[in-house]
MDAnalysis code that builds the backbone (N, CA, C; Angstrom):
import MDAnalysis as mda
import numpy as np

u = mda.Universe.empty(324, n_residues=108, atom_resindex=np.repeat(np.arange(108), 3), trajectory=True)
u.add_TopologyAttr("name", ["N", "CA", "C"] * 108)
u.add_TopologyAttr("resid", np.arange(1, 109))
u.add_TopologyAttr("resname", ["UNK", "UNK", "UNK", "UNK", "UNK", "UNK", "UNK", "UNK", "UNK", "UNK", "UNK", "UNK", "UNK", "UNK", "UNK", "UNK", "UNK", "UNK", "UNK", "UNK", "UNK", "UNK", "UNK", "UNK", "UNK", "UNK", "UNK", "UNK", "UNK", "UNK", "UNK", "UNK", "UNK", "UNK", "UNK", "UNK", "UNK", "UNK", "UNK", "UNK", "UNK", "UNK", "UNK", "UNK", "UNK", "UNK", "UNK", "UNK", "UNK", "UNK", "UNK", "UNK", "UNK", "UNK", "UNK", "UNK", "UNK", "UNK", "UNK", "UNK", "UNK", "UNK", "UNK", "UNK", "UNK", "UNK", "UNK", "UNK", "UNK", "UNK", "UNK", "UNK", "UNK", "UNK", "UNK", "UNK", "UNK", "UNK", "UNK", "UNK", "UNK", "UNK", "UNK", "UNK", "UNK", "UNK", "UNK", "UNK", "UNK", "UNK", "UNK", "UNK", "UNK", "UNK", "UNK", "UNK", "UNK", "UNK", "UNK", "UNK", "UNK", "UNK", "UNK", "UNK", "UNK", "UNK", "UNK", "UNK"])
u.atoms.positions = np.array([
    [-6.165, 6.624, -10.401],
    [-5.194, 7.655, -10.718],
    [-5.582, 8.283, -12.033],
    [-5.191, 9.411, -11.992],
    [-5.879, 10.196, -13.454],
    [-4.596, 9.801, -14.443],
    [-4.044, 9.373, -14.571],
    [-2.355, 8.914, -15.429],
    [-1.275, 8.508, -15.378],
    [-0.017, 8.205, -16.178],
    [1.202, 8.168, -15.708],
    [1.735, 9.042, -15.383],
    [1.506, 10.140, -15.841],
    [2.474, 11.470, -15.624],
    [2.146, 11.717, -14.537],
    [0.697, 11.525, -13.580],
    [0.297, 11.819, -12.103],
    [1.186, 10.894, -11.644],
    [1.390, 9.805, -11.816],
    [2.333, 8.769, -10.975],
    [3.532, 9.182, -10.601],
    [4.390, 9.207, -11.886],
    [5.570, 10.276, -12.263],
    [5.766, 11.214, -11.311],
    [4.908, 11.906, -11.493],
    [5.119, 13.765, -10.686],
    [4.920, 12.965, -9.363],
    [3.555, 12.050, -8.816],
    [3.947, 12.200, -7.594],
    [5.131, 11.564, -6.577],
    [5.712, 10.458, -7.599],
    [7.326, 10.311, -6.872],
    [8.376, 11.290, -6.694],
    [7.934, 11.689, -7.818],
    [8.754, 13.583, -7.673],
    [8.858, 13.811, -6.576],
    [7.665, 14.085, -6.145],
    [6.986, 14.907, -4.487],
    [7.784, 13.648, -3.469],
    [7.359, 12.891, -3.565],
    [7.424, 11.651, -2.576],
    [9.198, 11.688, -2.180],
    [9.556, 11.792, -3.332],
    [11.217, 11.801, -2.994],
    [11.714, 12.872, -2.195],
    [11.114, 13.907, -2.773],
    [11.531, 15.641, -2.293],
    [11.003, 15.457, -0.461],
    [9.827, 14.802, -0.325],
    [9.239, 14.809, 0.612],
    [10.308, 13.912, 1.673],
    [10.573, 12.863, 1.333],
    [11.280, 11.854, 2.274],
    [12.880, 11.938, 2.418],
    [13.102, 12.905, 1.171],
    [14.483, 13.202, 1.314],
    [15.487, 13.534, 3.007],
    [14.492, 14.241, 3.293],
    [14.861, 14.778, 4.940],
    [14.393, 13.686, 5.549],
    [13.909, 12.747, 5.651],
    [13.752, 11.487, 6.895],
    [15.300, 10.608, 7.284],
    [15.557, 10.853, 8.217],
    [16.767, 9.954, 8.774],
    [16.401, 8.623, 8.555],
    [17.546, 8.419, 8.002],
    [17.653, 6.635, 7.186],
    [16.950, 6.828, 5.695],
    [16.591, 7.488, 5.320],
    [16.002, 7.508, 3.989],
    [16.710, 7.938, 3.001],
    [17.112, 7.185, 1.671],
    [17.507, 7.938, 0.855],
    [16.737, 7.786, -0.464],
    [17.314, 8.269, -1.518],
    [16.054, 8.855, -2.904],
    [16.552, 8.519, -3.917],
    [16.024, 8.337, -5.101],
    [17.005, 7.895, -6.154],
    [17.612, 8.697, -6.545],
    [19.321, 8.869, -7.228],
    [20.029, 9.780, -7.859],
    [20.544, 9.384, -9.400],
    [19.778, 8.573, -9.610],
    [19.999, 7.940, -11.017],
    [20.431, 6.297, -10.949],
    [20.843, 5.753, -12.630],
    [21.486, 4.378, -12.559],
    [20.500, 3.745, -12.880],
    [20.622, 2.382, -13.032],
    [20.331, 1.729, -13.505],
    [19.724, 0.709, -12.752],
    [18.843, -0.694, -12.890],
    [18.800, -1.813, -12.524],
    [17.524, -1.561, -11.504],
    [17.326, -2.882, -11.018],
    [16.589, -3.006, -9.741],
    [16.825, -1.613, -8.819],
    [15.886, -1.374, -8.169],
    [16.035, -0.101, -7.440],
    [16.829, 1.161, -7.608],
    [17.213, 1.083, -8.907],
    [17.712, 2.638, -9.285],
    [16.673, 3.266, -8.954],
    [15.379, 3.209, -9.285],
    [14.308, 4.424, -9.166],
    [13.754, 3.971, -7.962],
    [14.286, 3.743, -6.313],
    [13.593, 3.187, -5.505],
    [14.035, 4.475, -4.174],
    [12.707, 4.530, -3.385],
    [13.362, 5.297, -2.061],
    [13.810, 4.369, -1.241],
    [14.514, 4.631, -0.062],
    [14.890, 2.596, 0.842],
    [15.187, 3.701, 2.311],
    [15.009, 2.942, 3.202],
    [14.768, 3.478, 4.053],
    [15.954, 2.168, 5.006],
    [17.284, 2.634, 5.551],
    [17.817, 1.718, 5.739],
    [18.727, 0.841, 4.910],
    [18.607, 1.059, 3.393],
    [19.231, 0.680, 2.358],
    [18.501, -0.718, 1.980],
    [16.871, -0.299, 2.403],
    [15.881, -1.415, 1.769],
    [14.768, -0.969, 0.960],
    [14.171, -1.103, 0.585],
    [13.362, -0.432, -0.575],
    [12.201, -0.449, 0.012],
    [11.380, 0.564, -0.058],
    [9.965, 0.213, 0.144],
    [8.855, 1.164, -0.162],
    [9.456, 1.724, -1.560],
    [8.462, 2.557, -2.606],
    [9.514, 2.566, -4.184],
    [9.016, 2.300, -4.998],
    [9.968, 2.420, -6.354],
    [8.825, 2.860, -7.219],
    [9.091, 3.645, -8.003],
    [8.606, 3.935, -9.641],
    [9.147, 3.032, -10.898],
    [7.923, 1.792, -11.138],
    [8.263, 1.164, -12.459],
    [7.364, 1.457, -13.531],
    [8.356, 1.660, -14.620],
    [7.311, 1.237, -15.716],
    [6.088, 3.008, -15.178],
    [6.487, 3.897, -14.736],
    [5.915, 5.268, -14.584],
    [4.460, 4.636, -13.582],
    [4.557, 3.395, -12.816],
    [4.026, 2.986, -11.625],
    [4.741, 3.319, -10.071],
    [3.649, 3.727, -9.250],
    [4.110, 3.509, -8.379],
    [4.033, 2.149, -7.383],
    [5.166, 1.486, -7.073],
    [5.474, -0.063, -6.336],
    [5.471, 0.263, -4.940],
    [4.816, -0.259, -3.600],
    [5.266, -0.359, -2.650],
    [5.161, -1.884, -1.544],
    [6.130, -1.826, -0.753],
    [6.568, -3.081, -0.216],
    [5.536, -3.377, 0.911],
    [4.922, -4.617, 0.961],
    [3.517, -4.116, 2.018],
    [3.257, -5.741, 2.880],
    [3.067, -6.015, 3.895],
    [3.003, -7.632, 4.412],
    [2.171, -7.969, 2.983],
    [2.196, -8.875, 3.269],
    [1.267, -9.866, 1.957],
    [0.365, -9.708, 2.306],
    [-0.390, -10.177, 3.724],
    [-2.005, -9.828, 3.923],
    [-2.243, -8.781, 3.318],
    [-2.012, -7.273, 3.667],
    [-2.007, -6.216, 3.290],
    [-2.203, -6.415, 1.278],
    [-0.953, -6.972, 0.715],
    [-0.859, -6.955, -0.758],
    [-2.278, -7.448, -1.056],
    [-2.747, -8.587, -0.704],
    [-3.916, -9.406, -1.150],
    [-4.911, -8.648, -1.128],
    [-4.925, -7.965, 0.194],
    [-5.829, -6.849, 0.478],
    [-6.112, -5.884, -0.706],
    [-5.279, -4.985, -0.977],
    [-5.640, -4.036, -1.885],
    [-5.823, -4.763, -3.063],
    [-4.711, -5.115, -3.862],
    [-5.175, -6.260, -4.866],
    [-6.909, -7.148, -5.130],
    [-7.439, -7.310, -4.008],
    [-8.862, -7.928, -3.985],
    [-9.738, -6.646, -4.146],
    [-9.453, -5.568, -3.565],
    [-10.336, -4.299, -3.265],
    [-10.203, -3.733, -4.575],
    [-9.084, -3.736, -5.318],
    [-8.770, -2.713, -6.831],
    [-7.945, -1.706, -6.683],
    [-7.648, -1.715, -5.132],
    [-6.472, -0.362, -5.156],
    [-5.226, -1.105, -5.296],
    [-4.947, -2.144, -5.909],
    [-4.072, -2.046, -6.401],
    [-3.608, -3.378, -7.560],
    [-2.267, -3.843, -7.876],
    [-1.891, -4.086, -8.904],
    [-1.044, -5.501, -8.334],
    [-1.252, -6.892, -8.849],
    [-0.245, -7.715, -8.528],
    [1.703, -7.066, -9.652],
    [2.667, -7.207, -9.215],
    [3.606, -6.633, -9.292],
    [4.527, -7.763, -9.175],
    [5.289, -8.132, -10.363],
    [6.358, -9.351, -11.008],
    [7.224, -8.999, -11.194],
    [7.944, -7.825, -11.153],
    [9.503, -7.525, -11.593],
    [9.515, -8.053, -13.149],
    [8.681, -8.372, -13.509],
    [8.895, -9.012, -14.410],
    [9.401, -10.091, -15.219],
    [8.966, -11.063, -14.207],
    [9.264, -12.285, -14.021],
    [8.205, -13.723, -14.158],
    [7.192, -12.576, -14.445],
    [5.947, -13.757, -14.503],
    [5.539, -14.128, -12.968],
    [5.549, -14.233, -12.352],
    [5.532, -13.961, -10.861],
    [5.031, -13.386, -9.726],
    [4.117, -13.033, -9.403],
    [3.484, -11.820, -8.663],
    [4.591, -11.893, -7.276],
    [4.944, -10.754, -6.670],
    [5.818, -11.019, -5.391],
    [4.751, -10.621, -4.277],
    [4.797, -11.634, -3.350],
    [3.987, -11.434, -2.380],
    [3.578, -10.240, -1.655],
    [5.049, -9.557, -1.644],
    [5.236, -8.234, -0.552],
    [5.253, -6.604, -1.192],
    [4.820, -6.746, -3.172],
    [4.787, -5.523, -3.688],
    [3.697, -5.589, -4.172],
    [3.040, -4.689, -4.476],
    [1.851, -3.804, -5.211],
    [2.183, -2.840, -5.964],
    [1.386, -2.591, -7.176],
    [1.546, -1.459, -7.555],
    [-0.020, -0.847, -7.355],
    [0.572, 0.443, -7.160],
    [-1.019, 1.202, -6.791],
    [-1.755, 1.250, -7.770],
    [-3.286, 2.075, -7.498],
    [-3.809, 2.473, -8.641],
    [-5.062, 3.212, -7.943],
    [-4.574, 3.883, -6.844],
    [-5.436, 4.668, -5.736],
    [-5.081, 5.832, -6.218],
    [-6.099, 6.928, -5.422],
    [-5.711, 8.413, -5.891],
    [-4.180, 8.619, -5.095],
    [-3.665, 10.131, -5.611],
    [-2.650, 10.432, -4.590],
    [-2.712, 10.529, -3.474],
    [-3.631, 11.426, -2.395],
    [-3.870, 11.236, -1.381],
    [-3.782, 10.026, -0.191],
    [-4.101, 8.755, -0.919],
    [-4.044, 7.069, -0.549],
    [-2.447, 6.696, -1.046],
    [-2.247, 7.196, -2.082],
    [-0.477, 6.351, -2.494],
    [0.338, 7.261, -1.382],
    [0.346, 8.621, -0.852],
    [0.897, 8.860, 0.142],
    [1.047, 8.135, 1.481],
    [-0.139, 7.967, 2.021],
    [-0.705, 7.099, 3.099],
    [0.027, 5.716, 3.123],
    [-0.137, 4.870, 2.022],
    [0.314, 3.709, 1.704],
    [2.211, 3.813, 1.497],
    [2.770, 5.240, 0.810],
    [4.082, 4.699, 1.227],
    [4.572, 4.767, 2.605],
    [3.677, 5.869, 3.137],
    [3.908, 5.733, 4.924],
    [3.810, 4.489, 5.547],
    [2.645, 3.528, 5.134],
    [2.668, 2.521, 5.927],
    [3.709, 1.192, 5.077],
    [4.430, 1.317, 4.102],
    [5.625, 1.008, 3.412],
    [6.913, 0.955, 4.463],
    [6.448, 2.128, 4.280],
    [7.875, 3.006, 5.113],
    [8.181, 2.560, 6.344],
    [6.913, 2.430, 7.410],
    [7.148, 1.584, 8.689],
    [7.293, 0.348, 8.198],
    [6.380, -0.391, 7.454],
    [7.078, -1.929, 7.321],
    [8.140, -2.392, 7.502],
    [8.578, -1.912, 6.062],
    [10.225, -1.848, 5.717],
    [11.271, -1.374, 6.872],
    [10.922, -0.402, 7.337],
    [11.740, 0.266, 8.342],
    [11.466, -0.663, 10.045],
    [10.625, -0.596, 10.054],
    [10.123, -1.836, 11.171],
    [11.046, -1.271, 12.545],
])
């Protein structure tokens, strides 16, 4: 990714984009765990932390990118890596792709 502010802007898009998907909703502010999360179903499975983008992915999948470099082990901050999040660190083109295949996970 060329920055945070690319991260940033592209949840921008990502939200604007998924806003219209039935069952999807976007963040509208607040606080806490998933204030900044899209959820599909009223489950999460793309958030902006920390001006990262997080998405919810089987674990095979997590290990996967994680081993390759596209992406980021992801703790909530807990010391912890969670099996089923990543944070990216692919171009935009790929973090699109990847919240799509988020999006079916989660949505299943």
């Amino acid at each position: 990714m060329s920055g945070i502010e690319s991260q940033a802007a592209l949840f921008e898009s990502l939200c604007e984009e998924y806003a219209g998907v039935p069952g999807v909703t976007v963040p509208k502010g607040g606080r806490g765990f998933g204030s900044n999360a899209i959820k599909i179903n009223k489950s999460i499975f793309a958030m902006l932390v920390d001006d990262r983008l997080v998405v919810k992915l089987p674990p095979g999948r997590v290990a996967q990118l994680i081993s390759s470099g596209d992406g980021l082990p992801y703790d909530a901050g807990k010391g912890k890596p969670m099996k089923e999040w990543v944070s990216l660190t692919v171009d935009d083109a790929t973090c699109r792709v990847l919240v799509a295949e988020a999006m079916a996970f989660v949505g299943g």
